[in-house]
N, C-alpha and C positions, 0 to 999 in steps of 0.2 A: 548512483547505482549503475552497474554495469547493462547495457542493451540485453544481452542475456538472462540477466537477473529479473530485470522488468517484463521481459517476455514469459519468463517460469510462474511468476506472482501473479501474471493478469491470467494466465490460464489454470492458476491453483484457486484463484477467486473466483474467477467463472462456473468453473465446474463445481466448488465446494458449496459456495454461496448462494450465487445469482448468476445466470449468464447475460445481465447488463452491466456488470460491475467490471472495470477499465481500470488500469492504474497505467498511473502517468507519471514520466518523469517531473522533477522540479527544477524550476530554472536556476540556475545559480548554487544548487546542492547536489551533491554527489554523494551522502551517507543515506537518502531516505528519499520516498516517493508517493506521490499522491493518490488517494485508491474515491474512485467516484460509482456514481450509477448514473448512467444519463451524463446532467450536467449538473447535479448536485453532490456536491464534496461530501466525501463520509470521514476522512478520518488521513493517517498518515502511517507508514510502514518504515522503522528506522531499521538500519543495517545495523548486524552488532556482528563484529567479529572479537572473540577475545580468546587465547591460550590457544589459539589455531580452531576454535569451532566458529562455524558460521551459524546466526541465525537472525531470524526477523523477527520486530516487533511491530505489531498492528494496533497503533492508539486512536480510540474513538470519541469526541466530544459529546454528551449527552446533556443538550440545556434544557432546561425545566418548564418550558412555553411548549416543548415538543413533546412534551409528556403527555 
């Protein structure tokens, strides 16, 4: 994801969600970026461009010990 991109997403998750919620780039990938609180991992944001629209996707794991 783009510097830009990352910048817009951590300050759309701050303000919409939580303001300790951080998204970080990922090493080695360029399509998606990692979205935390703290230091604990929440989930992943993919890039999706298709037919000329952009948009993001926010996937969350939910395991059944955390329930």
């Amino acid at each position: 994801m783009k510097p830009d991109e990352l910048k817009k997403l951590d300050a759309y998750f701050k303000k919409t969600f939580n303001p300790n919620m951080a998204v970080r780039a990922r090493p080695k990938k360029d399509d998606s970026a990692e979205v935390y609180i703290g230091e604990e991992f929440l989930g992943v944001i993919f890039r999706d461009e298709e037919d000329g629209d952009l948009s993001f996707n926010f996937s969350m794991a939910i395991l059944e010990i955390d329930l």
